[in-house]
N, C-alpha and C positions, 0 to 999 in steps of 0.2 A: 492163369486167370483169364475168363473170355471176357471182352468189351461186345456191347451190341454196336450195332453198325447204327444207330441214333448216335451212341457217343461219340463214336467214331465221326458220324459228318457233323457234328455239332464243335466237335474240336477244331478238325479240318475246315470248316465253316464249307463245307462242299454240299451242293443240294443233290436230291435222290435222283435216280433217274426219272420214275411218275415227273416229278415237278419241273426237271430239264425239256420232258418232252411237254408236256403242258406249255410250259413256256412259249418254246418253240412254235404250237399248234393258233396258242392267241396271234405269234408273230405276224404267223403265215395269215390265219385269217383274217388279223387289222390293217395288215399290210397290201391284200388282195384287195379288200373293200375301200380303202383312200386312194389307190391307187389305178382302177379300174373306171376309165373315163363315163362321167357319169352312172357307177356304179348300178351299170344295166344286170347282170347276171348275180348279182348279190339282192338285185331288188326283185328280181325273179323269184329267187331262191326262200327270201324273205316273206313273198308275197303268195308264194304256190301253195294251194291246198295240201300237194303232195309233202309231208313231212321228211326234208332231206335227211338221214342219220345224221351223218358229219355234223349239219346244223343245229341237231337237234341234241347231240352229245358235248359240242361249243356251248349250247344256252342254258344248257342243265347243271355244268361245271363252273357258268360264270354262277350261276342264281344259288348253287353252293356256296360259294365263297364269299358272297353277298354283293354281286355285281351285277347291275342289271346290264344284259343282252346290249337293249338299246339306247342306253344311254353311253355306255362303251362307246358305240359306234357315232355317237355327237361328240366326242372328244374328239382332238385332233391324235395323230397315229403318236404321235411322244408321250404325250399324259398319258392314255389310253393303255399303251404298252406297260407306263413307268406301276402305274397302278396296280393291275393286274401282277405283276412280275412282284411288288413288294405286297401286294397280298397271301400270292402264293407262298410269298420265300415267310412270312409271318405265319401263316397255317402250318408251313410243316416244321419249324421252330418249338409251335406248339405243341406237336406231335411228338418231336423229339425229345424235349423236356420232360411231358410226358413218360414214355418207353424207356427213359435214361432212370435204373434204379440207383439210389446213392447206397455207395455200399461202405463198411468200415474201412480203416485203416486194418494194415495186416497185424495180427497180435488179436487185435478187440474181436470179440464173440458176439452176434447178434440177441 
């Protein structure tokens, strides 16, 4: 019998890698902008015509998930983190549920 790797991290209660490294990427970036004295090079960043990627791949994935960019960033770095991290781990829950087919007991015939 093969299990999909949904059921599998849905059992294990273990998240995908996408969502580990996602995680990790809000870390770094809420973690750079609180912690950056007067968040000169984030307001740069923020403010530059030039459309950074990185930046621009951060505010596309938060506006997916239904988190606005900049309100993120009015949060202090705990909320901020705590959010984002139970959104994410709530979306791919979904997903999982989803892609998880319930299948019979062995014996019963579909």
């Amino acid at each position: 019998m093969c299990v999909s790797n949904a059921a599998i991290r849905l059992e294990l209660r273990i998240a995908s890698l996408e969502t580990v490294i996602w995680k990790r990427v809000f870390g770094y970036w809420l973690s750079s902008w609180h912690r950056l004295p007067n968040h000169y090079l984030f307001q740069c960043l923020w403010r530059d015509d030039f459309v950074n990627p990185w930046v621009g791949k951060i505010h596309a994935k938060l506006l997916s998930i239904g988190i606005s960019p900049a309100d993120s960033l009015k949060m202090n770095l705990r909320s901020a983190k705590r959010l984002i991290e139970q959104r994410l781990a709530d979306i791919e829950n979904q997903h999982n549920l989803a892609g998880v087919r319930v299948s019979a007991p062995p014996g019963i015939t579909e």
